[in-house]
C-alpha positions in Angstrom: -42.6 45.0 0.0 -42.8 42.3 -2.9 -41.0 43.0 -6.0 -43.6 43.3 -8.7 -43.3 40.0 -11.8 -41.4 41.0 -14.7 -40.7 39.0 -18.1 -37.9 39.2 -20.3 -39.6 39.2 -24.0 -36.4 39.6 -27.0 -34.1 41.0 -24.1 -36.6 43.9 -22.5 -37.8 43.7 -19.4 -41.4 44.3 -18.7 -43.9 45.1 -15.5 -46.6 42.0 -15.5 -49.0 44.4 -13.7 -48.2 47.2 -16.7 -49.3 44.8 -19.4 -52.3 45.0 -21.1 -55.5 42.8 -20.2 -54.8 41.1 -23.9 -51.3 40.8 -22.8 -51.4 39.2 -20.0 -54.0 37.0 -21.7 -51.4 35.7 -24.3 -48.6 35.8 -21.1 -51.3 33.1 -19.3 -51.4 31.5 -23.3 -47.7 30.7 -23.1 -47.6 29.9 -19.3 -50.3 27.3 -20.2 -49.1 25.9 -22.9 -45.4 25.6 -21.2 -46.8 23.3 -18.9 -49.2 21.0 -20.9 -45.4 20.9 -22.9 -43.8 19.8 -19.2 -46.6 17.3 -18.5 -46.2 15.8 -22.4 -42.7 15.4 -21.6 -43.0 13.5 -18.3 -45.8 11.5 -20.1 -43.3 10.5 -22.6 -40.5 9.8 -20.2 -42.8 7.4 -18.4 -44.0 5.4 -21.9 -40.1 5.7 -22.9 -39.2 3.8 -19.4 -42.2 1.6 -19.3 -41.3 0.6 -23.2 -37.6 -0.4 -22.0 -39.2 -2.2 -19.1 -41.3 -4.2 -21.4 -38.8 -4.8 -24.3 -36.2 -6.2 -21.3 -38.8 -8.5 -20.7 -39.8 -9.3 -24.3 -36.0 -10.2 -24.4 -35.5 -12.6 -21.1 -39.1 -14.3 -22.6 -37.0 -14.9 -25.9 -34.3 -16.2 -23.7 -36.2 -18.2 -22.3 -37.6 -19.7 -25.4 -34.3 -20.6 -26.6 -33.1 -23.1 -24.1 
């Protein structure tokens, strides 16, 4: 038999299935916005590599230049 979901909320344990239907609305709130913060963090860490990509090559251009 599968253990039934619990969450931890300001250290007490509580039954998913025991919440209320506006509780587990606000539970699906946080879940959501937990992962729109995960994908806004991957976003960024692809800009932040692309933007050291580009200013490497901004830098061998200026190189370049020089001699």
């Amino acid at each position: 038999m599968a253990e039934n979901e619990t969450i931890k909320i300001d250290g007490t344990e509580y039954n998913v299935d025991d919440l209320s239907d506006q509780a587990k609305a606000q539970l699906a709130n946080i879940r959501f916005c937990d992962e729109q913060l995960i994908q806004l963090h991957n976003e960024w860490a692809v800009a932040d590599t692309a933007r050291i990509g580009y200013s490497n090559a901004l830098k061998g251009e200026l190189t370049k230049a020089k001699a």
